[in-house]
FIBA-280388 format. One line per 10 residues: number of its first residue (from 1); their letters; for each residue z, y, x of C-alpha. Coordinates in Angstrom, 1 decimal. Each point is the difference from the previous one (the first is absolute). Layout:
NUM	a	Z:Y:X  ... $
This chain:
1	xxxxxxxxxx	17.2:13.6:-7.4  -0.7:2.8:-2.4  -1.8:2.4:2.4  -3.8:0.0:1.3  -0.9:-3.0:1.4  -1.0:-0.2:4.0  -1.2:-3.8:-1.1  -2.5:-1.4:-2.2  0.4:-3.9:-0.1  -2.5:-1.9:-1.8 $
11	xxxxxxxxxx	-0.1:-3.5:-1.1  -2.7:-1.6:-1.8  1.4:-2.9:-2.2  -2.0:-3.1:-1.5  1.8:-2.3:-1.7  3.2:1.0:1.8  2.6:0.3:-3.3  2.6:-2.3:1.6  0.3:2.6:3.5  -0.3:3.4:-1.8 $
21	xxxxxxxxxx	3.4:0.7:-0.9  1.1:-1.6:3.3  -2.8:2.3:1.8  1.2:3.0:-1.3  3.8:-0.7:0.0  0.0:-0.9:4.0  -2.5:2.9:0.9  1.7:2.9:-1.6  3.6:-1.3:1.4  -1.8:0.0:3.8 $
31	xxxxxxxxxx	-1.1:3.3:-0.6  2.9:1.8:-1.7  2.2:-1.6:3.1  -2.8:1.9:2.2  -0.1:2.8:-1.5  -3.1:0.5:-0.8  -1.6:1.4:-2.8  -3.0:-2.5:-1.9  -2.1:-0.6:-2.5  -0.8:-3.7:-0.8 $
41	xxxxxxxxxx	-3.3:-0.3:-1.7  -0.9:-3.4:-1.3  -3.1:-0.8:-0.8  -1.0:-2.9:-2.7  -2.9:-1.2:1.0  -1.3:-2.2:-3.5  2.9:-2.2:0.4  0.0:-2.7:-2.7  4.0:-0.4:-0.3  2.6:2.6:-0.8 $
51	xxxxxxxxxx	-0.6:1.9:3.3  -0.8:2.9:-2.0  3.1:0.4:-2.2  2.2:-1.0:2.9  -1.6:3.1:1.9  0.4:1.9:-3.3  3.7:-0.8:0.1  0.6:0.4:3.4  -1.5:3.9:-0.5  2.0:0.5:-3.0 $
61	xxxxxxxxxx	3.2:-0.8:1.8  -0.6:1.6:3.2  -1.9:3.8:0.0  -1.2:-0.8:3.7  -2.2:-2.8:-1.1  -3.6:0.5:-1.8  -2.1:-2.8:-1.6  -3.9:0.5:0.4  -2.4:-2.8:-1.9  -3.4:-1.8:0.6 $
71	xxxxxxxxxx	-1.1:-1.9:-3.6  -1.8:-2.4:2.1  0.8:-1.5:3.9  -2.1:2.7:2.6  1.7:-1.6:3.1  2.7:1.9:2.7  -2.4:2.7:1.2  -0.3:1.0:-3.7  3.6:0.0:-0.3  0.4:2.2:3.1 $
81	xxxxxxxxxx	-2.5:2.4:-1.4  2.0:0.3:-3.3  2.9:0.8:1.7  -1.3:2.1:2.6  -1.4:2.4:-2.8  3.5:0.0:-1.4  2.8:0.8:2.7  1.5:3.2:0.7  1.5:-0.6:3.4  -1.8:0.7:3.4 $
91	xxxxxxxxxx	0.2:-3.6:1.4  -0.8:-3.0:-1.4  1.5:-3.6:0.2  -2.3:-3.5:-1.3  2.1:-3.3:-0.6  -0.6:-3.0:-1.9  2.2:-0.6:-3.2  1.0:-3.5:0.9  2.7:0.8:2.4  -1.5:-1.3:2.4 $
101	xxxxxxxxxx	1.0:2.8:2.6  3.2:1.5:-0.7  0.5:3.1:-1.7  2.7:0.8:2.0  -2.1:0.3:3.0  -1.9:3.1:-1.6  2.3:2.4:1.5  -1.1:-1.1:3.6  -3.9:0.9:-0.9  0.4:2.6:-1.3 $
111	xxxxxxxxxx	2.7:1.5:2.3  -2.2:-1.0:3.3  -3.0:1.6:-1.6  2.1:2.9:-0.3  1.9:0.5:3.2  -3.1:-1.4:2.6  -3.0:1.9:-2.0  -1.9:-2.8:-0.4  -2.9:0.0:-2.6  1.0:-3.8:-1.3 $
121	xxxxxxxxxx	2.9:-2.2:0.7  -0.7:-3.7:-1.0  2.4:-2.6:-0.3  -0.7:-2.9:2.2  1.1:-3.5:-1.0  1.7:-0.8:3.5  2.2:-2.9:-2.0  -0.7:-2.2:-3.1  3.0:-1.2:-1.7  -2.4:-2.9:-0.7 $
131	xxxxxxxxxx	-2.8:-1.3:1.3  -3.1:-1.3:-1.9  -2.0:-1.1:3.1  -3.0:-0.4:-1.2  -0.2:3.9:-1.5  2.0:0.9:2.9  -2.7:-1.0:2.4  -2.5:1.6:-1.9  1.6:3.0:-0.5  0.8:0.4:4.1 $
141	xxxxxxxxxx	-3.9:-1.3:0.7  -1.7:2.5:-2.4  2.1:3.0:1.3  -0.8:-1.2:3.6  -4.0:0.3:-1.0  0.5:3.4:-1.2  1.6:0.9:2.8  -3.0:-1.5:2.5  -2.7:1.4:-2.7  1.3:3.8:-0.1 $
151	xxxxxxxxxx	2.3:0.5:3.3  3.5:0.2:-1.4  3.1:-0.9:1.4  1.9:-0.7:-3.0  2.5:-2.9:-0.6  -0.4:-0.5:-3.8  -3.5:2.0:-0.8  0.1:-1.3:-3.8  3.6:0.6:-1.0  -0.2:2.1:-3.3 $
161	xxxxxxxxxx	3.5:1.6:0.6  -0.5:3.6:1.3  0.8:3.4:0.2  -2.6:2.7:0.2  -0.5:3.8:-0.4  -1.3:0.5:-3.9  -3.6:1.5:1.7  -0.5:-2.6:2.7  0.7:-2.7:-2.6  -2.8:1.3:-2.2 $
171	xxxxxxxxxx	-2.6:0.1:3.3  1.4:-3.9:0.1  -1.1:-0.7:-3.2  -3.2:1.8:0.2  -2.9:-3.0:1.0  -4.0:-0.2:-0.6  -0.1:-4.0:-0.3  2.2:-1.9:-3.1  1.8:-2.3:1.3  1.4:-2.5:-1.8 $
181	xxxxxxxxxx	3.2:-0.5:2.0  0.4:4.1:0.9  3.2:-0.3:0.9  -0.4:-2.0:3.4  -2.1:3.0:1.4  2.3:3.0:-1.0  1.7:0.3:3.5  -3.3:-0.6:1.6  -1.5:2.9:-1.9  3.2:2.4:1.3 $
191	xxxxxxxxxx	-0.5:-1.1:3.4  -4.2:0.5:0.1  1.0:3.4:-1.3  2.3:0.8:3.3  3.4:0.3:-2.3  3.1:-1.1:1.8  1.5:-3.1:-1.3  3.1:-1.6:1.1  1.6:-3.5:-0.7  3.8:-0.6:-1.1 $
201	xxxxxxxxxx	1.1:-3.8:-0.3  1.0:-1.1:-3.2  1.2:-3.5:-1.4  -2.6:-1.8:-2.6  2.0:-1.8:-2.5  -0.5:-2.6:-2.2  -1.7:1.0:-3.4  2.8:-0.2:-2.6  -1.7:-0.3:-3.6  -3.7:-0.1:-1.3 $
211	xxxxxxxxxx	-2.8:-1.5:1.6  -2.1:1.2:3.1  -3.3:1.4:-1.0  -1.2:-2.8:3.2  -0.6:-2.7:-1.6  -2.1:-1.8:2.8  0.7:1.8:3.3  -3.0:-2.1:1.4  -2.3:1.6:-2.4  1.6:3.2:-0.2 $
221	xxxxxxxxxx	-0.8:0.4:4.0  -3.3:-0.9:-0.5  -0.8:2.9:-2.6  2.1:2.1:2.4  -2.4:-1.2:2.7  -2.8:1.1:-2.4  1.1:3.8:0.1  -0.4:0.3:3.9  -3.4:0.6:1.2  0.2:2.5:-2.8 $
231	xxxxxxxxxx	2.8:1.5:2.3  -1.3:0.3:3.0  -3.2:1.9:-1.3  2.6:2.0:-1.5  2.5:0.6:2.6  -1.5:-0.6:3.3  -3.8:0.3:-0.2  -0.4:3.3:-2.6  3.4:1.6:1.7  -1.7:-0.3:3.8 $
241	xxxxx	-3.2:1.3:-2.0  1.7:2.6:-1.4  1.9:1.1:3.2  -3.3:0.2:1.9  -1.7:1.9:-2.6 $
């Protein structure tokens, strides 16, 4: 994969030294068998392990993969935005570092993205190869509330595995209110913009080594809870505002 990349993947890692090597090995086999030409950008984001030299390894070895660094934890959208400024490919691909979504479904993003012209592709966790009930009810009840709050349609509204063009994934990152759980309200930002987003079903696997940054799903809803009124001023009340001005 030594010519121009077409795909940008980034992956912001915390603590994640015992998937990186993994990580990388599994998503540069998925795309080589696809043919298509990458750049995986990973972004240390203050980890406190040996994330960083196990990203510095993985770069040395492979010329498709780049190491970016936070000294201190600035959360995912922090990460995104590091990355973002980085790539050199016209789309863009987010996925966690824990292997929690397969690499080797990347190829079917980014290839639908491509072939339907959709603006962003995100993965949609129609099957769990397990089942924590209690964060799995959580999970499907807060993506139902964004739905009801801002008039969506989509199956999996907080997945953060997706595919969009490099501009419109900027314009998702782009909000007037911190947040302190941003990404829950990317999609919902690309759909109160008008961009067309599609869904493709992907398997959510069991996380493999480290530790879940969720420690207490109960409270970690709560402060997600805390980040939506600030939504819907954001994305409902000042878009309508802004769409009758």
């Amino acid at each position: 994969m030594g010519l121009e990349p077409v795909l940008s993947i980034i992956v912001p890692c915390h603590d994640e030294e015992a998937n990186v090597a993994e990580l990388v090995r599994r998503t540069l086999a998925a795309l080589i068998r696809h043919r298509i030409a990458a750049e995986l950008i990973l972004v240390d984001d203050g980890s406190r392990d040996g994330t960083r030299a196990a990203i510095a390894a993985a770069a040395r070895e492979h010329p498709e993969v780049r190491g970016l660094c936070h000294a201190e934890n600035r959360g995912i959208a922090e990460a995104w935005k590091t990355g973002l400024a980085a790539v050199r490919g016209p789309v863009v691909l987010i996925m966690d570092a824990d292997l929690q979504y397969a690499p080797e479904d990347v190829p079917r993003l980014y290839e639908r993205l491509r072939d339907e012209g959709a603006d962003v592709v995100q993965g949609w966790r129609i099957a769990h190869d397990y089942r924590d009930t209690y964060r799995y009810v959580l999970s499907v009840s807060f993506s139902f509330l964004l739905n009801r709050l801002f008039g969506t349609r989509l199956r999996d509204i907080k997945s953060g595995f997706l595919c969009a063009r490099r501009g419109v994934f900027g314009r998702m990152l782009e909000t007037r209110c911190r947040y302190r759980h941003p990404q829950h309200f990317i999609v919902v930002n690309a759909a109160a913009r008008g961009f067309r987003i599609r869904q493709e079903p992907v398997i959510f696997w069991k996380r493999q080594g480290g530790e879940s940054f969720i420690r207490s799903p109960f409270r970690f809803g709560l402060s997600a809870m805390a980040d939506v009124p600030k939504a819907v001023w954001e994305f409902r009340v000042r878009t309508r505002r802004g769409r009758r001005g």
